[in-house]
TILUM-763622 format. One line per 2 residues: number of its first residue (from 1); for each residue x, y, z of N, C-alpha, C. Coordinates in steps of 0.02 Angstrom, whole numbers. Layout:
% TILUM-763622
NUM) X,Y,Z,X,Y,Z,X,Y,Z  ... $
This chain:
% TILUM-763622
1) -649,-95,-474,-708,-118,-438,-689,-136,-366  -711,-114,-312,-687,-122,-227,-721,-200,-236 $
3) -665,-249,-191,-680,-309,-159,-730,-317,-112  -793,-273,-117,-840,-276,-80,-906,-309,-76 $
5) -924,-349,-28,-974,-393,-33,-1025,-361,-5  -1055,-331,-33,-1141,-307,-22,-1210,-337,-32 $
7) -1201,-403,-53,-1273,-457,-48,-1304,-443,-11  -1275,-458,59,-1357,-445,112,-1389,-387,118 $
9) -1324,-319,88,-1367,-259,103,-1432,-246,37  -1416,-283,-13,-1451,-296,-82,-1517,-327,-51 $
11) -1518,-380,-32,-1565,-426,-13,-1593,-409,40  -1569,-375,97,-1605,-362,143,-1617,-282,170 $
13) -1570,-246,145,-1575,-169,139,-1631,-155,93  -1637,-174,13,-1709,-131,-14,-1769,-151,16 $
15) -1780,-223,38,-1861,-232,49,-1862,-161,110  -1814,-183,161,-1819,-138,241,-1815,-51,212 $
17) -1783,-49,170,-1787,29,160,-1851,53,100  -1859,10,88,-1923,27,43,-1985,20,101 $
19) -2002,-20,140,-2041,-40,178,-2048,38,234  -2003,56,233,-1989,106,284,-2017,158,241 $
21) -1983,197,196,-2021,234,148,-2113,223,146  -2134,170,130,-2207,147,134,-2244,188,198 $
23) -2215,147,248,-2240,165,306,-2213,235,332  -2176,298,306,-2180,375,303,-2215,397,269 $
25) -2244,360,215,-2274,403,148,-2325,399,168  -2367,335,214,-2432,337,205,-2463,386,245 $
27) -2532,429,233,-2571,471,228,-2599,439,298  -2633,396,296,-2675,385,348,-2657,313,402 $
29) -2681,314,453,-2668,242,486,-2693,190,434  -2650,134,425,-2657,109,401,-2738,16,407 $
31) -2747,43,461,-2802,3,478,-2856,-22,435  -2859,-70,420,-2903,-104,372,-2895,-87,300 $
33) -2844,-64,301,-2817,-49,201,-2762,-87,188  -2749,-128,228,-2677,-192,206,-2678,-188,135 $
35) -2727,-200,71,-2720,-201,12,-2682,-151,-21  -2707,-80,-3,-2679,-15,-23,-2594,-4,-2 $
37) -2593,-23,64,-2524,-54,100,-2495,-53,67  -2495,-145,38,-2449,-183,21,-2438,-149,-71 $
39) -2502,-128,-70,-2478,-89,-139,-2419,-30,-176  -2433,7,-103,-2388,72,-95,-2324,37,-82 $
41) -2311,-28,-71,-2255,-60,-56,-2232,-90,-92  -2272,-109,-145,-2234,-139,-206,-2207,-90,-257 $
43) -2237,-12,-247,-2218,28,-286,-2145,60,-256  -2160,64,-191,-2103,76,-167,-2038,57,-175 $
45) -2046,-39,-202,-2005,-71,-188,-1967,-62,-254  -1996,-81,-298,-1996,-37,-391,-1948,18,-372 $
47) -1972,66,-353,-1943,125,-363,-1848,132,-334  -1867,86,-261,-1815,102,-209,-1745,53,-241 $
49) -1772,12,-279,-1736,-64,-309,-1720,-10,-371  -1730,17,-424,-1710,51,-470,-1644,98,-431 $
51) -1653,152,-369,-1610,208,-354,-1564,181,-327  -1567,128,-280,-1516,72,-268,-1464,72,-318 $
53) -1488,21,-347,-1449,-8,-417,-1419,54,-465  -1453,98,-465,-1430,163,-522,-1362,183,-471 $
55) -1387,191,-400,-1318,238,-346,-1274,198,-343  -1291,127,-335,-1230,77,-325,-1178,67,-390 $
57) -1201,72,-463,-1168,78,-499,-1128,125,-499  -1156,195,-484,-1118,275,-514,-1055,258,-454 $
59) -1068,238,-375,-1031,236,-325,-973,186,-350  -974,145,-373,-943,102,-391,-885,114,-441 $
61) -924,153,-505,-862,191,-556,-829,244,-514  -854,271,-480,-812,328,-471,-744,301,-411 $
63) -774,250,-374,-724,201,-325,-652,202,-360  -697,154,-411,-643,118,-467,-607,186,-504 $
65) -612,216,-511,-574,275,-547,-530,326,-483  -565,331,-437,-545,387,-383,-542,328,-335 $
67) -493,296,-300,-489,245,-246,-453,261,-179  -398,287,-221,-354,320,-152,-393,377,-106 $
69) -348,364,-36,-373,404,21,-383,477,2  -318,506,-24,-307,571,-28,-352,596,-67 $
71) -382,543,-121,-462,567,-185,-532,557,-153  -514,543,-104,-579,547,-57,-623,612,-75 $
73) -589,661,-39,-653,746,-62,-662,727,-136  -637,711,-171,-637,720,-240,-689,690,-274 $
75) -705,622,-225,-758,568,-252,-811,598,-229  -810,622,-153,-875,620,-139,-911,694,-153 $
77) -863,753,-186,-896,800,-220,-916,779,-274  -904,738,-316,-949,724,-388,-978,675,-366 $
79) -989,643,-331,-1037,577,-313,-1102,612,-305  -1091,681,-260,-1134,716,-231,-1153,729,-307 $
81) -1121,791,-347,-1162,813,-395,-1191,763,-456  -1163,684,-447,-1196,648,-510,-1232,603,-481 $
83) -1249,604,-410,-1301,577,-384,-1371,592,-407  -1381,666,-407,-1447,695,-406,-1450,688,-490 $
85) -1409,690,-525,-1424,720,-590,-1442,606,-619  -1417,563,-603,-1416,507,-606,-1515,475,-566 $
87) -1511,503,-504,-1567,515,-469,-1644,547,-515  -1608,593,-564,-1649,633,-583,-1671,578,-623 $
89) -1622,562,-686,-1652,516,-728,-1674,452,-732  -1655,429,-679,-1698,345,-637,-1752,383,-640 $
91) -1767,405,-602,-1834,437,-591,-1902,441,-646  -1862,459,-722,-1910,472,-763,-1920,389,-793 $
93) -1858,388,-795,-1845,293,-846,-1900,263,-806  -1913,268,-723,-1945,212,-677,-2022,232,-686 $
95) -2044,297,-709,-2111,310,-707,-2119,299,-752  -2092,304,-854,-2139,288,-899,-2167,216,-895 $
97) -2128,171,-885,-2203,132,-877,-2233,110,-858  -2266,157,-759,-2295,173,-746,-2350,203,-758 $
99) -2325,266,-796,-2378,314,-832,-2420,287,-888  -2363,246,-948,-2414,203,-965,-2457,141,-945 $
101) -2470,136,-889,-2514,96,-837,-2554,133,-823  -2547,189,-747,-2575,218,-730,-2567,297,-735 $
103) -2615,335,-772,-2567,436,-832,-2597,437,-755  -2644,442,-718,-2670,500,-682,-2631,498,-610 $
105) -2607,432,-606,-2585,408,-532,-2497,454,-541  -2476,430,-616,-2401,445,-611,-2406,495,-687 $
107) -2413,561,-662,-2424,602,-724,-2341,618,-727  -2320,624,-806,-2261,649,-832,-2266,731,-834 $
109) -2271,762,-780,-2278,832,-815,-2215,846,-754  -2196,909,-750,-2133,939,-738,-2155,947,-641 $
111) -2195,980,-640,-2195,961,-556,-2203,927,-524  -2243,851,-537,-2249,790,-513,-2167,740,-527 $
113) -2142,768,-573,-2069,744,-585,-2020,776,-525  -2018,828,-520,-1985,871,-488,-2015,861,-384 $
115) -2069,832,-380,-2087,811,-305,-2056,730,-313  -2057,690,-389,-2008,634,-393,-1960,630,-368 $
117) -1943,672,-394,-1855,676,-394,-1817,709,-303  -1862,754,-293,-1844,766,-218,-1858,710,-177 $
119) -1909,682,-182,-1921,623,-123,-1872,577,-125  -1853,556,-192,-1805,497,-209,-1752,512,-184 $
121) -1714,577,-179,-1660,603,-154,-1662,551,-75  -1708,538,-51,-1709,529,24,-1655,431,8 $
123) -1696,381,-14,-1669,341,-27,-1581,332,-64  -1590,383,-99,-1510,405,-141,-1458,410,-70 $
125) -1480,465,-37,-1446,490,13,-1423,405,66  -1494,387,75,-1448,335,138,-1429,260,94 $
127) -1416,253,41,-1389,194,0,-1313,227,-32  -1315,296,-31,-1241,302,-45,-1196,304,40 $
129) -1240,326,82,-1209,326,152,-1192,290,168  -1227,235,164,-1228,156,173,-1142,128,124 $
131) -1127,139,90,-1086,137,45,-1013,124,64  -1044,210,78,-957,247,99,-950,233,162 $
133) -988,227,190,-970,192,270,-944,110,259  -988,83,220,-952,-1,220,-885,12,180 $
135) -873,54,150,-802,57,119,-751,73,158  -774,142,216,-752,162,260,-709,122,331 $
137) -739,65,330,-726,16,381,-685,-28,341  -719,-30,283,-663,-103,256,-597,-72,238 $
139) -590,-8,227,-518,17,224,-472,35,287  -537,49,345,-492,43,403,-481,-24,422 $
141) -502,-83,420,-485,-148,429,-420,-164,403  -437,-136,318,-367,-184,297,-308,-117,325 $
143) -293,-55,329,-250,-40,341,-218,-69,428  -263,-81,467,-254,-102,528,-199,-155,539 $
145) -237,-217,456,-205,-269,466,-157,-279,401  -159,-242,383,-68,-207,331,-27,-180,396 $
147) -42,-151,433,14,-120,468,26,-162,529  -16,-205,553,9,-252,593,67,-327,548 $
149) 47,-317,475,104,-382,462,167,-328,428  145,-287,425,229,-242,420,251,-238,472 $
151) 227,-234,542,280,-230,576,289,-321,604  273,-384,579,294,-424,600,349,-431,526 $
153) 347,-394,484,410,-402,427,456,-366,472  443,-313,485,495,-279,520,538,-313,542 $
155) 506,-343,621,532,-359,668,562,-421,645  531,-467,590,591,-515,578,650,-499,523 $
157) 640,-460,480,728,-397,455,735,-406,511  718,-368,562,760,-343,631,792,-410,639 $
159) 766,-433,674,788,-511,706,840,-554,661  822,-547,598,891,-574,546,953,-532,527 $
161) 948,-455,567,986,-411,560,1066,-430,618  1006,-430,669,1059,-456,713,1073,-532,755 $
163) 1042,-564,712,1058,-646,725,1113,-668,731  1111,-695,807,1206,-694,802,1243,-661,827 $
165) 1223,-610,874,1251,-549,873,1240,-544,939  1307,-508,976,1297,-508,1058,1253,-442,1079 $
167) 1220,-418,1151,1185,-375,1158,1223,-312,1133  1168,-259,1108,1208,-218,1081,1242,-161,1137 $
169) 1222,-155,1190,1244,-120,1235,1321,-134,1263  1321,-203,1261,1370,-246,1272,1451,-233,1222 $
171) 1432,-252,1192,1462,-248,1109,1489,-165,1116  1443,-90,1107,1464,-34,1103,1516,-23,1143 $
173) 1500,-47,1228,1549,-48,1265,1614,-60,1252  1603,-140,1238,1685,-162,1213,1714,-150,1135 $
175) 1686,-111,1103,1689,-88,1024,1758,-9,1050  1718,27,1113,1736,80,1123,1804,60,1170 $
177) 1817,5,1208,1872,-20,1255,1907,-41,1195  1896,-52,1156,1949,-89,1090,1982,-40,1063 $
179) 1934,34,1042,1968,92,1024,2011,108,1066  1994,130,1140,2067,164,1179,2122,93,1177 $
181) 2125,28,1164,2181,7,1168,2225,-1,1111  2188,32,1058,2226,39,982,2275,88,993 $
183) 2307,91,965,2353,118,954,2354,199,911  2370,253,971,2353,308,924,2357,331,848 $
185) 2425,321,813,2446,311,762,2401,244,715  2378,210,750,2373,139,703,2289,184,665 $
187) 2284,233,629,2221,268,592,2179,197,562  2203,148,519,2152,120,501,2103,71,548 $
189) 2162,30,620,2127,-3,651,2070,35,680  2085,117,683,2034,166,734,1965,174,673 $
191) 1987,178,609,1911,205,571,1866,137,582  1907,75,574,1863,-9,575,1838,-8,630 $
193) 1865,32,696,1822,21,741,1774,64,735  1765,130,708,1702,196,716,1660,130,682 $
195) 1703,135,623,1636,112,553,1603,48,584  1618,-6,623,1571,-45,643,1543,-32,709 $
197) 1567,15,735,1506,24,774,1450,100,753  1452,116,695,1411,147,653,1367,73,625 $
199) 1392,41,588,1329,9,566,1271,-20,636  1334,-43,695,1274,-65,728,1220,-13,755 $
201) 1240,48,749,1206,99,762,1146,109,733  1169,99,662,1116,101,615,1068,31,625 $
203) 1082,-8,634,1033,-46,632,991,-37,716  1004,-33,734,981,-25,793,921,41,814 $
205) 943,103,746,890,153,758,857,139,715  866,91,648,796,66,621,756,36,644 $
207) 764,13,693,706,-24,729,656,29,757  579,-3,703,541,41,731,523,86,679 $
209) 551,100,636,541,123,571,527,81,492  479,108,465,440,81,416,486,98,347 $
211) 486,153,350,548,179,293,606,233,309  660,237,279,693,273,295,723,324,248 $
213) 757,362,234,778,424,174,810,366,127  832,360,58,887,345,45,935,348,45 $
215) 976,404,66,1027,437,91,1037,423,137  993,407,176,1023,375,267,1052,292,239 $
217) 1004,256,220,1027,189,185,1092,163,156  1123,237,85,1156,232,67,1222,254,86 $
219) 1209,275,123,1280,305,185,1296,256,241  1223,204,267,1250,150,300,1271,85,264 $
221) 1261,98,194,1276,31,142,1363,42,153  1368,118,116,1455,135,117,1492,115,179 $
223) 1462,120,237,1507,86,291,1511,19,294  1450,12,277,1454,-80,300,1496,-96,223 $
225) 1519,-82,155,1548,-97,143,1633,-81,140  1654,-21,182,1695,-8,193,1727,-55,251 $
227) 1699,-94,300,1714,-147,333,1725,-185,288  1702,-201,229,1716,-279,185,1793,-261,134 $
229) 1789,-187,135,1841,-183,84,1914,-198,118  1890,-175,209,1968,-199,246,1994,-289,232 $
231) 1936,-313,218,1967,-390,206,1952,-399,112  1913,-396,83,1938,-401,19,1970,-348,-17 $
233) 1971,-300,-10,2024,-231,-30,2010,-232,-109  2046,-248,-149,2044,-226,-236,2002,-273,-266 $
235) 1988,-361,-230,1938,-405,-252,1864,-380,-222  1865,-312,-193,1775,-301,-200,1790,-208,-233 $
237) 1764,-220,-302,1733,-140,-318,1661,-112,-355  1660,-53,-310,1602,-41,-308,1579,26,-341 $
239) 1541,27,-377,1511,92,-407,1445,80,-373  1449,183,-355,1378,225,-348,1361,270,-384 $
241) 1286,252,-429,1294,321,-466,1216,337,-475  1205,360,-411,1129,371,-392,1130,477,-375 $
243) 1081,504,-427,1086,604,-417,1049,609,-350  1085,655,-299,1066,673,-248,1005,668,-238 $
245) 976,706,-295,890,739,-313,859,671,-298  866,609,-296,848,576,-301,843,522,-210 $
247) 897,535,-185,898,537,-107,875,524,-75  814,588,-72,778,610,-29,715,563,-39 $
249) 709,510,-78,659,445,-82,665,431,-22  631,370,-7,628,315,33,619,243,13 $
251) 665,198,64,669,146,64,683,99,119  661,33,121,624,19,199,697,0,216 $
253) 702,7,280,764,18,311,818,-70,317  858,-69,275,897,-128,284,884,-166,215 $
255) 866,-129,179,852,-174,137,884,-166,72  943,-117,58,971,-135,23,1024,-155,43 $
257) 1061,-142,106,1106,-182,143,1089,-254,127  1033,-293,138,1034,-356,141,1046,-378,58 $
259) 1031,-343,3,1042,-348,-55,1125,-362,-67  1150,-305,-38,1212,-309,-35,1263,-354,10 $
261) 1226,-377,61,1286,-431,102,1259,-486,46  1210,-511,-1,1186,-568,-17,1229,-575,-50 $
263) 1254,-523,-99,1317,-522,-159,1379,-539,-141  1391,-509,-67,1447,-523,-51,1441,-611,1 $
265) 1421,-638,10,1388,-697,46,1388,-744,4  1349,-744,-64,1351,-818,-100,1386,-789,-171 $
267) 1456,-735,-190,1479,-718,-245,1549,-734,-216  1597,-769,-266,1668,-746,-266,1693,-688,-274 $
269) 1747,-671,-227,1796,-612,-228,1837,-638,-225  1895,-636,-271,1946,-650,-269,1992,-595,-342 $
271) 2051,-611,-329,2101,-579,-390,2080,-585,-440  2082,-648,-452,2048,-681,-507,1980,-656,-536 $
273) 1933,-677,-519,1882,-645,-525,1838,-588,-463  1868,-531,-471,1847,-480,-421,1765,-475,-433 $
275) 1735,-443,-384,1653,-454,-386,1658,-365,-390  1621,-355,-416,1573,-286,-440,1516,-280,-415 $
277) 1516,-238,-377,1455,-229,-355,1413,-149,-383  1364,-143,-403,1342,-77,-447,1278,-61,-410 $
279) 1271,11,-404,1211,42,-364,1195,77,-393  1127,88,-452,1127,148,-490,1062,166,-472 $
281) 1030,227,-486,965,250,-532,987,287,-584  959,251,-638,942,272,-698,892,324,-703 $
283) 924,393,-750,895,465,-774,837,426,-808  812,379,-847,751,363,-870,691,304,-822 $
285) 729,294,-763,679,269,-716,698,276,-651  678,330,-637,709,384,-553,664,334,-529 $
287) 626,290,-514,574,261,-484,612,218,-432  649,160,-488,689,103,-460,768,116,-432 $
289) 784,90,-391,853,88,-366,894,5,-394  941,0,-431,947,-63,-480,1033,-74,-427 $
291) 1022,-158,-388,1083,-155,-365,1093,-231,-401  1154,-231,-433,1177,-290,-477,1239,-316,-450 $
293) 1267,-373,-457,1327,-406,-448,1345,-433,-497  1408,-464,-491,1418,-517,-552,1396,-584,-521 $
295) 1382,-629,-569,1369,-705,-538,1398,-734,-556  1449,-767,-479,1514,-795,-496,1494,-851,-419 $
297) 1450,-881,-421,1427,-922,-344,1458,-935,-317  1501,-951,-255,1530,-986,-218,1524,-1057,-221 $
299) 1578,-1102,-199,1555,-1181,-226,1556,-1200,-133  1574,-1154,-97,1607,-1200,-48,1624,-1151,-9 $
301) 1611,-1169,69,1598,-1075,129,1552,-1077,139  1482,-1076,108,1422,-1049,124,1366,-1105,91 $
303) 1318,-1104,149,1274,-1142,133,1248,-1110,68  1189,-1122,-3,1183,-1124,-41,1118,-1057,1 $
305) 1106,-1015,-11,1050,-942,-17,979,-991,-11  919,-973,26,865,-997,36,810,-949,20 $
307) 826,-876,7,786,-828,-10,754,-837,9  747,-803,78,705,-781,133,720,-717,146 $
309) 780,-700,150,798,-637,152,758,-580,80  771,-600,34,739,-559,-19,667,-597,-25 $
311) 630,-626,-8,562,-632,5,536,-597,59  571,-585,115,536,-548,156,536,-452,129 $
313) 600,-451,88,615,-379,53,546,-362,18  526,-425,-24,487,-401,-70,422,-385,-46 $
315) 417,-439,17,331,-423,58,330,-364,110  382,-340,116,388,-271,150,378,-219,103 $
317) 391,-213,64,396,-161,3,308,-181,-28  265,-233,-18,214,-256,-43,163,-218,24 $
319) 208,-224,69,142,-194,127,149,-120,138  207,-88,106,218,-16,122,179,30,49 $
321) 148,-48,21,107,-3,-24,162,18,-106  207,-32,-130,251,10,-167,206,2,-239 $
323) 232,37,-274,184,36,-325,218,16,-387  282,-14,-372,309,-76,-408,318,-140,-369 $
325) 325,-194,-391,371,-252,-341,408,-261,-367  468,-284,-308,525,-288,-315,562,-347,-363 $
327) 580,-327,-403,617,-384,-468,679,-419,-478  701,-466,-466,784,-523,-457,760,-553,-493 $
329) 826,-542,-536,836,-622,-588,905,-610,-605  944,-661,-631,1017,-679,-655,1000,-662,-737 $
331) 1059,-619,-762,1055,-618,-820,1121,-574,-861  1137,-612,-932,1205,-589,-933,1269,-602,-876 $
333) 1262,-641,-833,1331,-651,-804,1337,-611,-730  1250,-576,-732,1254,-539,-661,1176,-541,-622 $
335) 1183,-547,-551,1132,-542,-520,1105,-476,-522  1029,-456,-538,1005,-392,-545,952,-376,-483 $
337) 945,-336,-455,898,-338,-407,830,-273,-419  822,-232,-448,753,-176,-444,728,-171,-368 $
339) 731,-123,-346,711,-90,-279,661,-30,-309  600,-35,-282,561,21,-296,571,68,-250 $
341) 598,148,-272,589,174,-224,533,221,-203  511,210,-141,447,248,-104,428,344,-99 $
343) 403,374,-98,387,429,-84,420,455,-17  439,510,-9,464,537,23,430,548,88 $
345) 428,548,131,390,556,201,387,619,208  316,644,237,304,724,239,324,717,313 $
């Protein structure tokens, strides 16, 4: 059923559109027949208050069943054909008892039904117009103001992306003066320098983007944890075991990175207890992307997690329309996270 408030057009659309009808139908100036008038106006009103109510219902199931944009032609070709046939039979239901009132005024025979049923078409026509236009606006409203608080999610990911962080122009510069003073031979200090100035790269061309491939994501996850493995080395390991086929999803940009620094941020790594970190989709739910840790908290280093970071995850993924939300909870000995992943961008 659409969240749509149509009272006043109820209350103040039938008298005015029935009234209007009255005053086309009538035959003659209406001068000194106010009685006959107001008569043709109460019948009108009868009639116009029945096609109303019959269109507003049929408009309504078919909303509720066919809602999305893309079912648009879809609704309004059978709206069209179960309009008239819905039209048709108001029509007869509203005259019998009429006819049993007045047989000669409202005869049941097949051509006085059939000049019924065409005229009524006229009211059908501008109460379903009326409809799809107020639906029309209220879906451009809310998408207006869905896509204005996605990009204030955006921009604060963005802003918590690089909090802290010197200009990035700045930074590339001296990222790239750090490389020529390494040492040719020294290979690993030279990949720590590509690989972090790849992530800042990456974050920097998400800005501005709503979603991104998964494959772009998961190739900037591997760097940014290939920086963590130079300082924890054998106390961080990691399985990926997500089918290519599956890739080419989308997912809003940074956001399983932030899944993943959270693990590494409030979890122990150590010898002792090494942290695991796991990235799968599961062959029986290609939908979700499942990133888990073990839960082993930190006592001491880090302030205690305020989940803001994965609240803002979940209301980004809520405004991009996902058609799961996003699911965390601790269980068995490990943090679990569910990432829905999005449709592919045409």
């Amino acid at each position: 059923m659409p969240a749509l408030n149509d009272r006043r057009f109820l209350l103040g659309g039938i008298p005015l559109l029935s009234l209007a009808i009255t005053v086309v139908g009538l035959p003659n100036e209406p001068d000194g027949r106010w009685p006959l008038v107001l008569m043709h106006w109460v019948v009108s009103l009868y009639f116009t208050t029945g096609y109303w109510l019959a269109n507003r219902q049929l408009w309504m199931a078919l909303l509720a069943r066919l809602p999305r944009p893309e079912q648009t032609p879809r609704r309004l070709w059978l709206l069209a054909g179960l309009a008239v046939l819905i039209t048709a039979a108001t029509s007869v239901l509203l005259i019998l008892p009429l006819h049993a009132l007045l047989p000669k005024e409202f005869p049941l025979t097949l051509p006085a039904l059939l000049v019924q049923v065409r005229f009524s078409l006229v009211p059908t026509v501008a109460v379903l117009t009326l409809y799809e236009t107020m639906y029309f606006f209220e879906q451009w409203k809310t998408s207006l103001d869905r896509a204005e608080a996605l990009g204030r999610a955006q921009n604060q990911a963005q802003l918590e992306a690089l909090q802290n962080q010197l200009d990035p122009h700045f930074l590339f510069n001296n990222l790239n003066t750090l490389s020529a003073l390494i040492e040719p031979d020294n290979a690993p200090a030279q990949d720590f320098v590509e690989q972090l100035a790849d992530v800042y790269r990456y974050v920097l061309l998400a800005q501005g983007r709503a979603t991104v491939p998964l494959a772009e994501e998961l190739a900037f996850v591997e760097t940014y944890l290939a920086l963590h493995k130079a300082r924890f080395r054998d106390n961080l390991r990691v399985e990926m075991n997500i089918a290519p086929a599956v890739q080419s999803r989308h997912v809003a940009p940074l956001s399983v990175q932030l899944l993943v620094e959270n693990a590494l941020k409030h979890n122990v790594a150590s010898r002792e207890h090494p942290l695991h970190l796991r990235l799968v989709v599961a062959v029986d739910a290609p939908d979700v992307l499942v990133v888990e840790n073990t839960l082993r908290l930190r006592t001491a280093g880090f302030a205690p997690g305020t989940g803001t970071g994965l609240a803002n995850v979940r209301r980004r993924y809520t405004l991009l329309g996902a058609a799961q939300t996003v699911e965390a909870g601790a269980t068995d000995g490990k943090f679990v996270v569910k990432l829905p992943l999005l449709p592919a961008q045409s």
